[in-house]
C-alpha positions in Angstrom: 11.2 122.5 142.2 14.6 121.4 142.5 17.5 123.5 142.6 20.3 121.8 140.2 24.0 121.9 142.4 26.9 124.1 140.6 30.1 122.2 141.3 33.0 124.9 141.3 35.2 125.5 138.6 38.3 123.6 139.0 41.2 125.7 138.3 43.1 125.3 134.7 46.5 123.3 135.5 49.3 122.6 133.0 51.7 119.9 133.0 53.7 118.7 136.3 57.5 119.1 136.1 57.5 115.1 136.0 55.5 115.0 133.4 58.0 117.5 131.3 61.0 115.4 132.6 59.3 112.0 131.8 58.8 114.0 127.6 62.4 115.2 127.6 63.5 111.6 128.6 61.5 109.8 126.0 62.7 112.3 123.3 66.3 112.1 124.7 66.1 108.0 123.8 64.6 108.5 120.1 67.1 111.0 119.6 69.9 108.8 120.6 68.5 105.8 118.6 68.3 108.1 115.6 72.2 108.9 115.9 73.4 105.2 116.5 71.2 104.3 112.9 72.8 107.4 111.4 76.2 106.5 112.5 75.6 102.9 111.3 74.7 104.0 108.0 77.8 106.0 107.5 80.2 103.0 108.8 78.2 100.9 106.2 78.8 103.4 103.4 82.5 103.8 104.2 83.3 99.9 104.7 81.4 98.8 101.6 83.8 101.5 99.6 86.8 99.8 101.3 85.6 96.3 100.1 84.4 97.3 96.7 88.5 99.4 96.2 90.2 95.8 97.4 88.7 94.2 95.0 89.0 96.4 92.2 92.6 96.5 93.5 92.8 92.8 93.1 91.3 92.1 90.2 93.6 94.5 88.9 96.7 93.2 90.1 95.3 89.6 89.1 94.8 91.1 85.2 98.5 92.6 85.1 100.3 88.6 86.4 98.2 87.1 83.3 98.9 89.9 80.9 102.5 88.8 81.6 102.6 85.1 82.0 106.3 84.6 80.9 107.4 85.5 84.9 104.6 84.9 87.4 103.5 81.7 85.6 107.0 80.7 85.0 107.8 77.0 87.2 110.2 76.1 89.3 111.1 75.6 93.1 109.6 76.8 96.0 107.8 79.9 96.2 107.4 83.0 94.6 106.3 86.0 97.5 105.7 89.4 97.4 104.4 91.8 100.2 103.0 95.7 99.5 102.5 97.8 102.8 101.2 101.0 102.7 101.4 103.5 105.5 100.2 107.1 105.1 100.0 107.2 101.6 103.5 105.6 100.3 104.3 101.8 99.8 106.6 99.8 100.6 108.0 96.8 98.4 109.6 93.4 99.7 110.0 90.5 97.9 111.7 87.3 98.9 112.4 86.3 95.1 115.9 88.3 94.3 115.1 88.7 90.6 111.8 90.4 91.6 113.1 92.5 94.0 115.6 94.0 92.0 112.7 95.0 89.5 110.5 96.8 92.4 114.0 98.7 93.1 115.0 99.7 89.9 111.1 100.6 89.3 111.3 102.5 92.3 114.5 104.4 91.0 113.0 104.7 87.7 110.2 107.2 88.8 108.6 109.7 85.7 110.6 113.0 86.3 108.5 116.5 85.5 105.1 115.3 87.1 103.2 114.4 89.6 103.5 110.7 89.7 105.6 108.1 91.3 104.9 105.7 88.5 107.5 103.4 87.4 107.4 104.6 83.5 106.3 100.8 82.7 110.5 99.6 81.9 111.8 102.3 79.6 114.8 100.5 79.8 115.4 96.7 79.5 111.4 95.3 79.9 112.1 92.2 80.1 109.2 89.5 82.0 110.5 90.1 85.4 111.6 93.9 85.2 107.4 94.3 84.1 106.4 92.3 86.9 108.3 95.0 89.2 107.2 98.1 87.3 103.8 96.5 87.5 103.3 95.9 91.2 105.5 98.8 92.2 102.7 101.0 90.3 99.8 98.9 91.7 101.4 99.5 95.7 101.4 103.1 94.9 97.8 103.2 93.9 96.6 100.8 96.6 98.3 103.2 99.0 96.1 105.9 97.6 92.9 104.4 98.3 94.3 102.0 100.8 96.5 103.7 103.6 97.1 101.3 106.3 97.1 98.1 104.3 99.1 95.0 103.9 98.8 92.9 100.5 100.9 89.6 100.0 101.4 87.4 96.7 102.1 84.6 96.8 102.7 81.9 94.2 103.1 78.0 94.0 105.7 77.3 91.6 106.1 74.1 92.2 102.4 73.5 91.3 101.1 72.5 87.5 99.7 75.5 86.3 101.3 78.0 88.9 98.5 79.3 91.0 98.8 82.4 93.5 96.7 83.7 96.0 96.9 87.7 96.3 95.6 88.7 99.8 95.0 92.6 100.9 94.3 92.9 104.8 93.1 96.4 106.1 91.4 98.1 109.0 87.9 99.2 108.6 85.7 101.4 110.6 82.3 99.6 112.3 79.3 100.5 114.3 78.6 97.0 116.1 74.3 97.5 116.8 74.5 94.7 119.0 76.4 93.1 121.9 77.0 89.5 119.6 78.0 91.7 116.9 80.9 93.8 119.2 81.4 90.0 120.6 82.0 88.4 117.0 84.0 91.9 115.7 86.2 91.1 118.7 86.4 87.4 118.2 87.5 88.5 114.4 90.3 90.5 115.5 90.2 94.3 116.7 92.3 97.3 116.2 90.8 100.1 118.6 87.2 100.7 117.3 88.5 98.9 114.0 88.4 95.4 112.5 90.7 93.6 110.4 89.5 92.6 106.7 91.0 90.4 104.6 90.4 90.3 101.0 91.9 87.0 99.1 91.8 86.5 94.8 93.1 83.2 93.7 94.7 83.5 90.3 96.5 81.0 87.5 98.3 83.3 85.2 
């Protein structure tokens, strides 16, 4: 008769303290791949607002010059420019046409007293073509420096072209989350400002 061998219990082990650090490290990089898609989500959500407000903006802007076609398709020599920069909330109006910068100051002066608006009060006065086309744009800065901080919008229009055309332009910074090294590469190549990149927004319009 044969006598069957008993092999010792081994003794219960748990995990090494590799093992444990090897875990905490694998865990470590899904945590931090979860953070850079969460953080690339948000930059998405917050640029695509940017975009889709510029070009509300500009569209609006480009509905106000044909609603008043007797001064910004008016002909003549040269050309007709405009910039809007906006900085912390307020604008700031120049305009290389004298007539049209006359408007944006006396629009400017003009502002609705008793509330809580800088609006121009759309020529109470004497609205003549130009003296709209200041009250207009002076009202369009201000909102675009309500959505639009740190931005810098030019118009500018051929005059000496048959119909006038003009080209309205809004450049800003926007916030990005580059997942890749040719994406922080091309965001460079593009034009950078800090962690920022410069956008620019163009609407070609015949008034």
């Amino acid at each position: 008769m044969r006598i069957p061998l008993v092999r010792p219990l081994r003794a219960a082990r748990g995990f090494s303290l590799v093992e444990v650090m090897v875990a905490l490290i694998v865990i470590a990089v899904g945590m931090l791949g979860i953070a850079k898609m969460q953080g690339l989500a948000l930059s998405s959500t917050g640029a695509s607002r940017s975009r889709a407000l510029a070009a509300i903006e500009a569209s609006s802007l480009a509905a106000a010059m044909q609603a008043n076609r007797g001064y910004w398709s008016l002909a003549g020599a040269g050309t007709l420019s405009a910039t809007v920069t906006t900085s912390g909330g307020t604008a700031t109006f120049v305009s290389g046409d004298g007539t049209l910068q006359a408007a944006l100051t006396a629009a400017a002066g003009s502002a609705c007293s008793g509330t809580t608006s800088n609006l121009s009060c759309f020529c109470t006065a004497t609205c003549v073509p130009a003296s709209l086309a200041g009250a207009d744009l002076y009202d369009w800065g201000k909102t675009l420096a309500g959505f639009l901080p740190s931005a810098t919008a030019t118009v500018t229009c051929n005059r000496t072209d048959t119909p006038v055309d003009c080209k309205i332009l809004i450049s800003y910074w926007e916030n990005t989350v580059s997942m890749t090294s040719q994406q922080a590469s091309a965001a460079v190549a593009n034009g950078t400002h800090g962690s920022n990149v410069q956008v620019n927004y163009a609407v070609y319009v015949i008034p």
